[in-house]
N, C-alpha and C positions, 0 to 999 in steps of 0.2 A: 789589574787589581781594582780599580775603580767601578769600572766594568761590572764587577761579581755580585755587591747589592742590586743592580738594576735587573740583573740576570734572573735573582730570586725571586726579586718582588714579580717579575713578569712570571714565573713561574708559580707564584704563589696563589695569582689572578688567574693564571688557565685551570690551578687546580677546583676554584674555588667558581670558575663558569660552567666548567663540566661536571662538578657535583649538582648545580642548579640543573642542569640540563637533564639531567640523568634522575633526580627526583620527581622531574617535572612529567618526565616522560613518564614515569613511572606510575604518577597518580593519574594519565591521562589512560594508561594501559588499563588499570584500576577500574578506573570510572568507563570505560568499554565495556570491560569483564562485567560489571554489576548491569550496566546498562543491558546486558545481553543475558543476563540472567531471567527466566522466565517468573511472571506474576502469578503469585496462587491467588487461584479465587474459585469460588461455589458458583454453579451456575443451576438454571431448570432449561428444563427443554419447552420450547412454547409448543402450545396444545389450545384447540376450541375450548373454553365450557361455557355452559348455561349459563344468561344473567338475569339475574330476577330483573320484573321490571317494577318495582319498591326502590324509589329514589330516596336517598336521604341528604335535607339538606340544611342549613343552619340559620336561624334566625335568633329573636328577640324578644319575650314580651313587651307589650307597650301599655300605655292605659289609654281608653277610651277617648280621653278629653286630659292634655296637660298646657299649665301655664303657667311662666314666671311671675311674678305680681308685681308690677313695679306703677309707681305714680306718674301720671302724666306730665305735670310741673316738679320743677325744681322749689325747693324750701322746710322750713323747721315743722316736722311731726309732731301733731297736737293732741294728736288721739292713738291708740294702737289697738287694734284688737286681730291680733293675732293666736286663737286657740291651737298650741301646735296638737297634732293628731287626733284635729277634733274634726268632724263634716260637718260645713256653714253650707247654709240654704243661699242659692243664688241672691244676688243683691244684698248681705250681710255688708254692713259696713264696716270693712277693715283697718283703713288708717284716716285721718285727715290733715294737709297739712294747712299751715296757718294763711288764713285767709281774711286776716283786720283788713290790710289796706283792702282788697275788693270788697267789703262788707261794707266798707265807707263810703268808695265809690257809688255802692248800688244804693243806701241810703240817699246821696245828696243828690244821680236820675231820677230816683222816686220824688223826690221835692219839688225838684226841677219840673218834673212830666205834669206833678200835679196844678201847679201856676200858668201853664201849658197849656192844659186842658181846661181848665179856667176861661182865660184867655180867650181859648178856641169858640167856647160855648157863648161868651158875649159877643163877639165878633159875630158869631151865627147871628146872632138875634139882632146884631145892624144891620147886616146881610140882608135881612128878609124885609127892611123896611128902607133898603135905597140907603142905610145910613153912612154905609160907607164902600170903598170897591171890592170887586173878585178879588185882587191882587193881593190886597190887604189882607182878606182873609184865609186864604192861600197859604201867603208865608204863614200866620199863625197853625196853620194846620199841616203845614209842613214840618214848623218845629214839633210837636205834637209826634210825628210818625217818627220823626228822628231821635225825639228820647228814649222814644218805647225800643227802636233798633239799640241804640246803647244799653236799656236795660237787659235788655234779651241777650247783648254781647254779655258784658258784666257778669249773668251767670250762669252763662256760659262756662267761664273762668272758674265762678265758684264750684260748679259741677267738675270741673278738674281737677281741683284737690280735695275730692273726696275717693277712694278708694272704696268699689265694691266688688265680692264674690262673681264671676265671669259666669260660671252655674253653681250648682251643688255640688260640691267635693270635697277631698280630705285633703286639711290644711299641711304642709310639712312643716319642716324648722324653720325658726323664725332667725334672719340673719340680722339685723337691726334691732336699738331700744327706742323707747320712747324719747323724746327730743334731740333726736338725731336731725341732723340737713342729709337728706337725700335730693337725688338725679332722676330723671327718666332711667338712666344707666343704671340705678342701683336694683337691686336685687333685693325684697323686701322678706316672701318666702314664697313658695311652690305651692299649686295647690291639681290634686288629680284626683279624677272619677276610675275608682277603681272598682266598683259593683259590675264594670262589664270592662273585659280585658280584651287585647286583640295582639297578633302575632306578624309581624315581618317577617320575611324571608328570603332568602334569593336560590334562583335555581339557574342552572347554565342556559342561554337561549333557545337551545336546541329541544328544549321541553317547553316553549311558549304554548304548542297546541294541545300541552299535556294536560296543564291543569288553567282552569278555567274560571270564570263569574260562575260560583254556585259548587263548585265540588268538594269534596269533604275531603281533609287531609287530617290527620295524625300527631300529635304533641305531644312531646316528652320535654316535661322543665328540668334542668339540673337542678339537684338536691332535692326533689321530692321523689315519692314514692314510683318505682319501677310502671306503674298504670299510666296509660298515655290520655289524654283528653281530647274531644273532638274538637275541630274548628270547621266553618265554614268560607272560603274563597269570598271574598266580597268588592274587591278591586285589584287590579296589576295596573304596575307603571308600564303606561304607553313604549316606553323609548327603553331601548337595552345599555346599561353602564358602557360606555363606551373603553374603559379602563380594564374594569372585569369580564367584561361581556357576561355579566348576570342579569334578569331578571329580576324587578322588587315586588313582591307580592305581600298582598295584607288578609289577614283572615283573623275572624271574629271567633275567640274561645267561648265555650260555653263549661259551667262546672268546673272552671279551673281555677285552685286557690293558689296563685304566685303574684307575685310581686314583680311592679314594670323595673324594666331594664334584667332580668332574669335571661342567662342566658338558654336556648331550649332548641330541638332538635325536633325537624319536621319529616313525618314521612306520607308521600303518597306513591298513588298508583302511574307507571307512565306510559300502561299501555303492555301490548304482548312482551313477550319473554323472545329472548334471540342469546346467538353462540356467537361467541369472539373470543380472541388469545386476552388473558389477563395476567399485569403481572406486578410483583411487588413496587411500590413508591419509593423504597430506598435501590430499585434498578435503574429510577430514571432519573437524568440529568438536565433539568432546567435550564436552559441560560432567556438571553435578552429575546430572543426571534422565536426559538420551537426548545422542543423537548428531543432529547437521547437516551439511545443505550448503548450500550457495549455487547454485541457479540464475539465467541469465537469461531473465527473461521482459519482452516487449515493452520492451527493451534498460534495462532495471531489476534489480539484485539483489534475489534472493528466497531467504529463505530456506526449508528445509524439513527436516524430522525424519524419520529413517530410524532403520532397524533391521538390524543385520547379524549376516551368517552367518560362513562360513569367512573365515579373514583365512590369506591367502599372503603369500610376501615381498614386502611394496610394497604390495598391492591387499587388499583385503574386497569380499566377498560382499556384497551389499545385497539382503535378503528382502520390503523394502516400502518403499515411501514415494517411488519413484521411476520412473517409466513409460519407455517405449522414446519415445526420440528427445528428452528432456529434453537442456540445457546444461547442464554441472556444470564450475561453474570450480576449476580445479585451481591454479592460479598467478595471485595478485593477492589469493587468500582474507580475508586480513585487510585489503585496503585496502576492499573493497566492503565499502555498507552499505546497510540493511535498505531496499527503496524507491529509491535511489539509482540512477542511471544507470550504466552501465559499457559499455565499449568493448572489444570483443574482438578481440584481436589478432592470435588464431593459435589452431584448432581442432585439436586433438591428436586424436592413435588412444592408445589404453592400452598 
């Protein structure tokens, strides 16, 4: 009898292992069955077509000439003349700051130079009569050279805390008031030549021979009218972004009313027209090293590494990794996996 609880409880524990067991297995059956179920997804059949050769690519306006305005020295702002959204003629004098103590200093060189030169000038004239030595008059004319060097230091200084117009431009907002202490570091206001505009771009480096010093490319600014404006090629950076592997190219607008930092859309010519497979951007899968896609082969996803060319809005170019008459699923991308079955639902055109 004692016996008969111990009997149960062990009974109660086998029932209660082989329920787990038996669930468990159950969800792994499950999770087979789904696994083995096939991915719907849309695919196109790749095919050659034509690609313009009108590259498009994305830049920046910029203006002509910009710069932050800041003081050379540190100290209390005495003057301000700041006109915001005004153009000051180069050398306008914008701010000053306080400059008593050097004002002092250069007053009591001048004194000093003048008693100096004094000095100098009678010395000369014993000089010339034996009245006293070289030596003598020497030092006196050496102090003489060395006031005038302190003077010319002095305002030097003074020329530091005066703030002027870099050229002619249009003033921006002004971030500071009058009797502020400002820094070299502060930031007073902005000032840019916008009468001549110019455009940055980047293009991939495979078109370095395409556009050049001197060829005319194509502007379109966002939020202005659908009409593009000409530019002219006036310089490229030497060296390709090692990051991007882009191109920075600069070109000067001509007749274009936008505003620097506008984002804007560049197009030129890159040369003859040629055929290659293209295929939509959301069929390719990025990661850290190359670019994929997903084929179906013998009703399995595959995947495969490509390499691309021109990218248009929606579609790239693909220069390798994919032959005429492949399947490239476009729609289902992420559910398909590597080996996997998949079930195609509906064959698209590009």
């Amino acid at each position: 009898m004692k016996n008969r609880p111990i009997n149960f409880i062990f009974f109660i524990i086998c029932i209660v292992a082989f329920t787990f067991t038996d669930c468990k297995k159950k969800k792994v059956e499950e999770k087979s069955k789904k696994d083995d179920q096939p991915a719907i997804v849309d695919v196109i059949i790749a095919q050659k077509q034509s690609i313009s050769s009108n590259v498009e690519a994305n830049g920046s306006i910029v203006a002509n000439e910009f710069v932050e305005l800041h003081t050379e020295v540190s100290g209390r702002i005495t003057y301000l003349n700041i006109p915001e959204g005004t153009t000051v003629a180069q050398g306008t004098v914008l701010a000053r700051i306080n400059d008593a103590d050097l004002q002092a200093q250069l007053n009591k060189t001048k004194i000093q130079l003048e008693l100096a030169q004094k000095t100098e000038q009678r010395l000369g004239k014993l000089l010339a009569v034996n009245g006293i030595s070289q030596g003598e008059y020497d030092t006196a004319l050496n102090q003489v050279n060395s006031l005038k060097a302190d003077l010319a230091y002095t305002q030097v200084l003074i020329d530091k805390t005066v703030l002027k117009a870099p050229f002619t431009g249009l003033i921006g907002l002004r971030q500071i008031s009058q009797g502020a202490y400002v820094s070299p570091t502060t930031i007073i206001a902005t000032i840019q030549q916008v009468n001549k505009l110019k455009v940055d771009f980047t293009v991939p480096e495979e078109y370095s021979n395409a556009i050049r010093k001197g060829a005319v490319v194509e502007v379109a600014v966002e939020g202005l009218s659908k009409s593009r404006c000409k530019a002219v090629v006036i310089a490229r950076e030497p060296q390709v972004n090692q990051t991007t592997r882009n191109l920075l190219i600069r070109a000067t607008l001509s007749n274009c009313n936008a505003n620097p930092g506008t984002f804007a859309k560049v197009y030129f010519n890159a040369g003859g027209a040629r055929s290659n497979i293209i295929v939509p951007t959301n069929a390719i899968i990025p990661d850290d090293k190359n670019k994929k896609v997903v084929l179906v082969k013998d009703g399995k996803a595959s995947y495969t590494v490509i390499e691309t060319g021109i990218r248009k809005e929606g579609d790239v170019e693909v220069t390798s990794g994919l032959s005429v008459g492949d399947s490239i699923i476009t729609d289902g991308v992420l559910f398909a996996r590597p080996d996997k079955p998949v079930k195609v639902r509906n064959v698209k055109s590009l």
